[in-house]
C-alpha positions as CSV (number, residue, x, y, z in Angstrom):
1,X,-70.7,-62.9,-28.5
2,X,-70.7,-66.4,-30.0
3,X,-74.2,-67.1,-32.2
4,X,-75.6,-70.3,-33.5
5,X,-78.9,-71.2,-35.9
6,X,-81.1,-73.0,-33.9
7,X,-84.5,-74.7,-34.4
8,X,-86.3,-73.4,-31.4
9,X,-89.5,-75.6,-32.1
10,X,-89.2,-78.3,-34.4
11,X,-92.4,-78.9,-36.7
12,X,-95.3,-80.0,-34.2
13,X,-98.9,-79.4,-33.7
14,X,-100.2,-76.4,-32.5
15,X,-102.6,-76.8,-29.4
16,X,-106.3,-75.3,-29.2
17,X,-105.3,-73.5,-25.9
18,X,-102.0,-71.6,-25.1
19,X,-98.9,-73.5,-24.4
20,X,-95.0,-72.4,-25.1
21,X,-93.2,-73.1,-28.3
22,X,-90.4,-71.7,-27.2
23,X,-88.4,-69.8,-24.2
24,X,-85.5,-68.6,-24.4
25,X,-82.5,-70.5,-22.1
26,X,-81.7,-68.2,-19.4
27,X,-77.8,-69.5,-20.7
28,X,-77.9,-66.8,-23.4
29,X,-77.9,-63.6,-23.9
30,X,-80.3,-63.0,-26.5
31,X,-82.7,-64.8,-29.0
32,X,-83.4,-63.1,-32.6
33,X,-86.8,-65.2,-34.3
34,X,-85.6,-65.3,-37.6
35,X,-88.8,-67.1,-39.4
36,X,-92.2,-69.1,-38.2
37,X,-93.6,-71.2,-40.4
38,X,-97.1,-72.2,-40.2
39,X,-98.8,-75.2,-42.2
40,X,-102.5,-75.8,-41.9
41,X,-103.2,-79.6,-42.4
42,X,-107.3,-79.1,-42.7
43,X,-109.4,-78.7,-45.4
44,X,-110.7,-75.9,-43.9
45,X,-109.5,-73.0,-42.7
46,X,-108.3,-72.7,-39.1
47,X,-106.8,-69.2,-37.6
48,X,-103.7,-68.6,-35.3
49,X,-102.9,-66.6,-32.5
50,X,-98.9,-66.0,-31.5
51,X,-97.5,-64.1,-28.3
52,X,-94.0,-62.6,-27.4
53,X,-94.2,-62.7,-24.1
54,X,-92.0,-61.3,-21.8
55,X,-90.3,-63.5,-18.9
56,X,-92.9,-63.2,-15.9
57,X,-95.5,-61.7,-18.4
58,X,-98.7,-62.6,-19.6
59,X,-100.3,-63.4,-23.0
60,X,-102.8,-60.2,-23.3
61,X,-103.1,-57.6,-25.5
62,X,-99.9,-56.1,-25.6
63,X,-98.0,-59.7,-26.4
64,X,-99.7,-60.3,-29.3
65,X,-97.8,-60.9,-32.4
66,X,-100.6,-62.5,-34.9
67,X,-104.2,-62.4,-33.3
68,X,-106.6,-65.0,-34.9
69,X,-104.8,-64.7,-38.3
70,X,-106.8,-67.3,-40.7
71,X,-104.8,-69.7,-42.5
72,X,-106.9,-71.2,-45.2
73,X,-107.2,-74.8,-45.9
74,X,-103.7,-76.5,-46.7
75,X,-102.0,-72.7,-46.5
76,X,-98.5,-72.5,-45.2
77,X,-97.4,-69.5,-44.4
78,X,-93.9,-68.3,-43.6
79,X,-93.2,-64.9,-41.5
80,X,-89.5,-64.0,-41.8
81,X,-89.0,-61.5,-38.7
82,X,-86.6,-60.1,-36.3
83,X,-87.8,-59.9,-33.2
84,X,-85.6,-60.0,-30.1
85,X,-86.0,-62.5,-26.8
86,X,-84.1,-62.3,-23.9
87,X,-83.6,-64.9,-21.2
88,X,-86.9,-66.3,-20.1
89,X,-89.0,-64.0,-22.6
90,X,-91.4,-66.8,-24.6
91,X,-93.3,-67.4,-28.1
92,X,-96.5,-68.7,-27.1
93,X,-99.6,-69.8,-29.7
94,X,-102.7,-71.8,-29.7
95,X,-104.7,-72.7,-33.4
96,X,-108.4,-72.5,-33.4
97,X,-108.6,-76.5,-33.8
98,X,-105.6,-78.6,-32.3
99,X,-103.9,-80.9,-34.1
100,X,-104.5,-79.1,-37.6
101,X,-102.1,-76.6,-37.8
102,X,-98.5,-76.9,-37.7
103,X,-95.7,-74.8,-36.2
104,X,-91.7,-74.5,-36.3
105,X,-89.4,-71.4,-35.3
106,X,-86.0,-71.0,-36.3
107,X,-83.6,-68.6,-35.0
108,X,-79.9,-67.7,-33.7
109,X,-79.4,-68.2,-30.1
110,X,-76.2,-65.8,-29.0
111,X,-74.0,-66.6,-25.7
């Protein structure tokens, strides 16, 4: 199985609703999330919520990865993880404010 770094979503905004940041190409196999990295931009603080959904799931309960986590004003925070995507599975988020907070993933995508 062939493996590449990849930056899955390159530093952008985070919007106030739920949108994708990233789904996995149904052209691999798998997708390890090695790091998201978080920046809030406000002077004050804003909180995030982050999903792993599943392809043809839902963001809900069981999806959540980070639920409201507060970021305070000017914080960046870096998670260094290991979790697993699979074709069409999806790392969803939404910030309490849009266009304060912002977002990039980086991972290896394997084929």
């Amino acid at each position: 199985m062939a493996s590449a770094p990849k930056q899955m979503a390159k530093t952008g905004y985070l919007p106030n609703s739920v949108a994708p940041a990233y789904t996995a190409p149904v052209t691999v196999k798998q997708v390890t999330v090695r790091m998201i990295t978080l920046c809030n931009t406000d002077s004050v603080s804003n909180t995030v919520t982050i999903y792993n959904v599943p392809s043809g799931g839902a963001v809900g309960g069981s999806t959540t990865v980070a639920s409201a986590y507060t970021l305070q004003a000017g914080e960046t925070q870096r998670w260094s993880m290991a979790d697993v995507l699979l074709p069409g599975d999806a790392i969803q988020w939404l910030a309490s404010a849009a266009s304060k907070v912002t977002g990039s993933i980086s991972g290896i995508e394997y084929t």
